[in-house]
C-alpha positions in Angstrom: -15.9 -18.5 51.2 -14.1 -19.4 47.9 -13.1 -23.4 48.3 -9.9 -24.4 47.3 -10.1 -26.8 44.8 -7.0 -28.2 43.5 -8.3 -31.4 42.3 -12.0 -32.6 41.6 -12.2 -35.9 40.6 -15.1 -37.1 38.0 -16.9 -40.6 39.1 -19.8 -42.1 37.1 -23.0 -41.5 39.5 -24.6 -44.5 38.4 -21.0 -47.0 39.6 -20.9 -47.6 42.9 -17.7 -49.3 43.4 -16.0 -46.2 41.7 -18.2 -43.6 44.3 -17.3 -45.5 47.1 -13.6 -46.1 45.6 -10.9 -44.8 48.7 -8.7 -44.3 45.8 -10.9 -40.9 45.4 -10.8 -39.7 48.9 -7.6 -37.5 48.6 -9.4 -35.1 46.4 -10.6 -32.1 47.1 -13.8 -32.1 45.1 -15.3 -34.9 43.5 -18.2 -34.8 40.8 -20.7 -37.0 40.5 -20.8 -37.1 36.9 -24.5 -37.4 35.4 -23.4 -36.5 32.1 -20.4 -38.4 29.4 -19.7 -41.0 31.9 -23.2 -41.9 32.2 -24.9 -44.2 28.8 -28.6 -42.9 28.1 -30.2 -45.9 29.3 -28.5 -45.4 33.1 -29.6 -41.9 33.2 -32.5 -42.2 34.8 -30.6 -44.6 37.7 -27.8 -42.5 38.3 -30.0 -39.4 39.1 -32.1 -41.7 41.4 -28.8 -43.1 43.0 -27.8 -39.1 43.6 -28.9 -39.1 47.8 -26.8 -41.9 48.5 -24.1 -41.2 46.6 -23.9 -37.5 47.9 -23.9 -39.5 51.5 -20.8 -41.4 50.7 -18.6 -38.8 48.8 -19.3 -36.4 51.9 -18.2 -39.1 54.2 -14.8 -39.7 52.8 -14.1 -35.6 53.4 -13.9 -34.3 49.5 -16.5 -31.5 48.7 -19.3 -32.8 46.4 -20.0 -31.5 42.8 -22.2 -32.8 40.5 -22.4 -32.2 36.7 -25.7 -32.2 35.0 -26.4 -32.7 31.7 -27.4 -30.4 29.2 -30.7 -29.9 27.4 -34.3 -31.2 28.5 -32.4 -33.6 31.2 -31.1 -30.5 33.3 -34.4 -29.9 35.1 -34.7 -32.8 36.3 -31.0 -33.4 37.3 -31.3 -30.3 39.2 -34.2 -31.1 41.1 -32.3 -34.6 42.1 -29.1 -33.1 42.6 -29.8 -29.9 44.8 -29.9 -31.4 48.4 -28.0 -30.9 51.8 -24.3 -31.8 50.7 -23.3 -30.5 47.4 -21.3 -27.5 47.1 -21.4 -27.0 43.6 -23.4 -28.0 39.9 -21.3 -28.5 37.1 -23.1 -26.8 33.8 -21.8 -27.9 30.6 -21.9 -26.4 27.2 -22.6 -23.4 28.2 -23.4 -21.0 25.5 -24.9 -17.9 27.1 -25.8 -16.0 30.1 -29.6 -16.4 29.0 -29.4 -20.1 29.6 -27.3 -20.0 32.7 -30.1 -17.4 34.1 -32.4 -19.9 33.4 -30.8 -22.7 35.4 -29.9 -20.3 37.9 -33.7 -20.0 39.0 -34.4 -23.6 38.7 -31.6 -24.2 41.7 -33.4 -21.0 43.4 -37.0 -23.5 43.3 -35.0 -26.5 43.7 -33.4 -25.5 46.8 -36.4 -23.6 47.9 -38.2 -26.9 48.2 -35.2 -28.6 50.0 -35.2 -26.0 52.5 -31.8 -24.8 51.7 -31.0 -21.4 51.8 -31.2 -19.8 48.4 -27.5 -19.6 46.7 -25.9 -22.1 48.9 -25.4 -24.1 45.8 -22.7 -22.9 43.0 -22.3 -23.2 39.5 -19.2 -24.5 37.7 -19.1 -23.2 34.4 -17.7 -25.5 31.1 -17.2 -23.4 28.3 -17.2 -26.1 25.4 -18.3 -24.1 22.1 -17.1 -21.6 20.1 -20.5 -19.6 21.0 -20.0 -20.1 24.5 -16.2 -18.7 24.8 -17.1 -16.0 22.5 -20.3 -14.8 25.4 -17.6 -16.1 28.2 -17.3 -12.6 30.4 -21.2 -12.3 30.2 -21.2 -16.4 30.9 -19.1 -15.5 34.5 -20.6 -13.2 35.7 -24.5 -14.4 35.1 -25.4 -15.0 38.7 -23.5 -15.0 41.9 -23.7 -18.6 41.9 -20.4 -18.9 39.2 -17.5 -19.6 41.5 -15.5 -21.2 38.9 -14.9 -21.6 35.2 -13.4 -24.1 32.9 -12.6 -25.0 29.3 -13.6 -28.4 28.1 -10.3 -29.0 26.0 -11.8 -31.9 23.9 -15.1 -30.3 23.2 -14.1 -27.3 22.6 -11.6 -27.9 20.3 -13.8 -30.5 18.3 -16.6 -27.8 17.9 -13.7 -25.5 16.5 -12.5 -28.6 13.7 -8.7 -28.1 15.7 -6.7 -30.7 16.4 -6.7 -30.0 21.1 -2.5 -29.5 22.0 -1.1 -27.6 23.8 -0.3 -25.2 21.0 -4.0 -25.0 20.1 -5.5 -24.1 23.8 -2.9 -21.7 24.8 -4.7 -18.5 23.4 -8.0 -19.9 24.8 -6.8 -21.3 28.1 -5.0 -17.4 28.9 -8.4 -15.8 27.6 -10.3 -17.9 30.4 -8.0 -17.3 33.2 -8.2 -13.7 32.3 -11.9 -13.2 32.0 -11.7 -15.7 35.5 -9.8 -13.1 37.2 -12.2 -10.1 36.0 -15.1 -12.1 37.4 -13.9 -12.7 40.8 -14.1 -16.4 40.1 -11.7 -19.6 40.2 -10.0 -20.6 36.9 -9.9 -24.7 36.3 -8.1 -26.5 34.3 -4.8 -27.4 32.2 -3.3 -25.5 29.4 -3.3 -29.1 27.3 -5.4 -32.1 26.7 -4.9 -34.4 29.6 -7.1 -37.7 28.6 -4.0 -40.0 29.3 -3.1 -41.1 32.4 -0.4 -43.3 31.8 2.6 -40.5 32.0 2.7 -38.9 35.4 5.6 -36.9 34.4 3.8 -35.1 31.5 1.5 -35.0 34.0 2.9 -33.3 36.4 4.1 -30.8 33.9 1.4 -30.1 32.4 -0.2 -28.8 35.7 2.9 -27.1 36.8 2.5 -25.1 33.7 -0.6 -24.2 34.2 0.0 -23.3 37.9 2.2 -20.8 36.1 -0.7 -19.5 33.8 -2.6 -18.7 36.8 -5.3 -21.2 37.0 -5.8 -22.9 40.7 -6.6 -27.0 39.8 -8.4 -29.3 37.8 -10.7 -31.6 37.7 -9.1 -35.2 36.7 -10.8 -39.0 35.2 -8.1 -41.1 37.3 -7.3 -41.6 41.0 -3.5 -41.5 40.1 -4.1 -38.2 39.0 -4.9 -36.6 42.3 -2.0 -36.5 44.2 0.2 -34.9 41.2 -2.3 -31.9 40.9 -2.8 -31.5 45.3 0.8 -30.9 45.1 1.5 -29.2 41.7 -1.4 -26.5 42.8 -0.5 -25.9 46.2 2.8 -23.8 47.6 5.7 -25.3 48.0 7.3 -25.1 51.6 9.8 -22.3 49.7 7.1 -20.3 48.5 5.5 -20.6 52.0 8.5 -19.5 53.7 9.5 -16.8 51.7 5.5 -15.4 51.2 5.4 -14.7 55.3 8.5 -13.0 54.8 7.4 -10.9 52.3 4.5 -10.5 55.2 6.4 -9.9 57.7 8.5 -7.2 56.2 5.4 -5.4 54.8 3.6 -5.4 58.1 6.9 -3.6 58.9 7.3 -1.0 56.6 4.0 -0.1 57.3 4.0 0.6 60.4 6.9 2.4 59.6 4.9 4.4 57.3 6.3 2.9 54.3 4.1 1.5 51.3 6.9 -0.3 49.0 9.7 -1.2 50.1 13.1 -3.6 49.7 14.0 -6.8 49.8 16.8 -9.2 48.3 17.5 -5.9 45.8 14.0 -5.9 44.7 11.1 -3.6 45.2 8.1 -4.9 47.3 4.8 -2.5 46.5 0.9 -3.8 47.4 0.1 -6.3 44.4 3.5 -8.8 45.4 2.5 -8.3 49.5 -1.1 -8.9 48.6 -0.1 -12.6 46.3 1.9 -13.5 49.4 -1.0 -13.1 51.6 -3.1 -15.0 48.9 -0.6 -17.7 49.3 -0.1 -18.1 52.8 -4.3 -18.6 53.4 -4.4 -20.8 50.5 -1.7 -23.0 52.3 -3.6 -22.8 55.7 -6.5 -24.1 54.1 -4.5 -26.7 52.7 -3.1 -27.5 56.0 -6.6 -27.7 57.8 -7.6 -30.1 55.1 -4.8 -32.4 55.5 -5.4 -32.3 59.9 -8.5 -33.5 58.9 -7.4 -36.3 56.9 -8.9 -35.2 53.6 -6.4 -35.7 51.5 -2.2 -35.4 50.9 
């Protein structure tokens, strides 16, 4: 089942008063970060801290990712992170599907010797090089694991020598959510650098607009960021209301034999029913999560 994620929160492994933080619990992901958050010299101790931090992300109701680091360190954050508990592996700086293949059977052995059942653990994809976005189609659809894909603004846009805005990213960011939607897979992410956190209304824009663009939520480095994109990725109440109409009426026509039909003065055909019905689970899901406490 694809999750919905509209917010996925990054925590340092290695800091336990930032994994245990209730500030986090609202999200609907959080990733245990291995990689930038984590100095070389607490490597080794966040990866060994991995089971009980897994333990008390799950606890709190948020889905648990963790992002590995790239290099000679992924084999052995792989083998400490694949356990009962994570949904998903965060794989940065991904240049190609060769190398994404190769990861892709290290989580096969890892969770063979777990006893998990082989695939239960996902891959989200960072695209952060020019090589990488160039191989991104062939990147998505790798393995079945890729559920979702992602453009690290600041990386990405270093490795190019341009300055990351929201001018810069747009042609990128509407390249990923297309080659998302050809894959089958979720698109993350903002259309714009979001490293500040001290303007929620930019904010708040920001992920509106990229709402607009088509992609589905975003990961986030501060708590105060969470609630703005659960509510700037999910339907409003309008959008619910008016999607089961749209429903409603096409359940209608059908059965009156009808395929399009009209509404309001406008023409309803398959693609606009078939977004309503898109929306209407994707606010059910929404609303189990919040009867279960897990978030706003």
């Amino acid at each position: 089942m694809t999750p919905v994620w509209r917010s996925l929160q990054y925590v340092p492994a290695h800091v336990e008063k930032y994994v245990s933080s209730p500030h986090i619990s609202a999200a609907d992901a959080v990733i245990l970060d291995l990689e930038d958050s984590v100095p070389a010299d607490r490597k080794a101790i966040a990866r060994a801290g991995l089971e009980t931090a897994i333990r008390t992300v799950a606890r709190a109701g948020a889905d648990v990712l963790v992002r590995i680091n790239d290099g000679d360190l992924a084999a052995g954050d792989i083998a400490a992170a694949v356990q009962p508990g994570v949904a998903a592996l965060v794989i940065p700086k991904v240049r190609d599907a060769a190398r994404l293949k190769q990861l892709d059977q290290l989580v096969t052995d890892a969770e063979a010797a777990t006893g998990l059942a082989s695939g239960s653990v996902r891959f989200v994809v960072l695209i952060e090089t020019a090589d990488g976005f160039l191989d991104m189609l062939a990147i998505a659809r790798a393995t079945p694991r890729v559920i979702a894909i992602n453009l690290g603004n600041e990386d990405f846009a270093f490795d190019l020598g341009m300055a990351a805005s929201e001018e810069t990213l747009l042609m990128p960011r509407q390249q990923l959510a297309i080659v998302a939607a050809a894959a089958g897979i979720l698109p993350l992410g903002l259309m714009g650098p979001a490293t500040r956190f001290d303007d929620p209304a930019a904010y708040r824009a920001l992920a509106l607009k990229s709402r607009r663009f088509g992609f589905v939520g975003s990961s986030c480095i501060h708590p105060s960021q969470i609630e703005i994109l659960n509510e700037a990725f999910a339907p409003t109440a309008e959008e619910v209301a008016e999607a089961r109409r749209l429903v409603q009426a096409a359940e209608e026509a059908e059965a009156d034999g009808r395929g399009a039909f009209a509404i309001d003065g406008r023409m309803i055909d398959r693609p606009i029913v078939a977004r309503a019905e898109a929306l209407v689970r994707k606010h059910q899901v929404i609303a189990t999560r919040r009867t279960r406490g897990e978030g706003p």
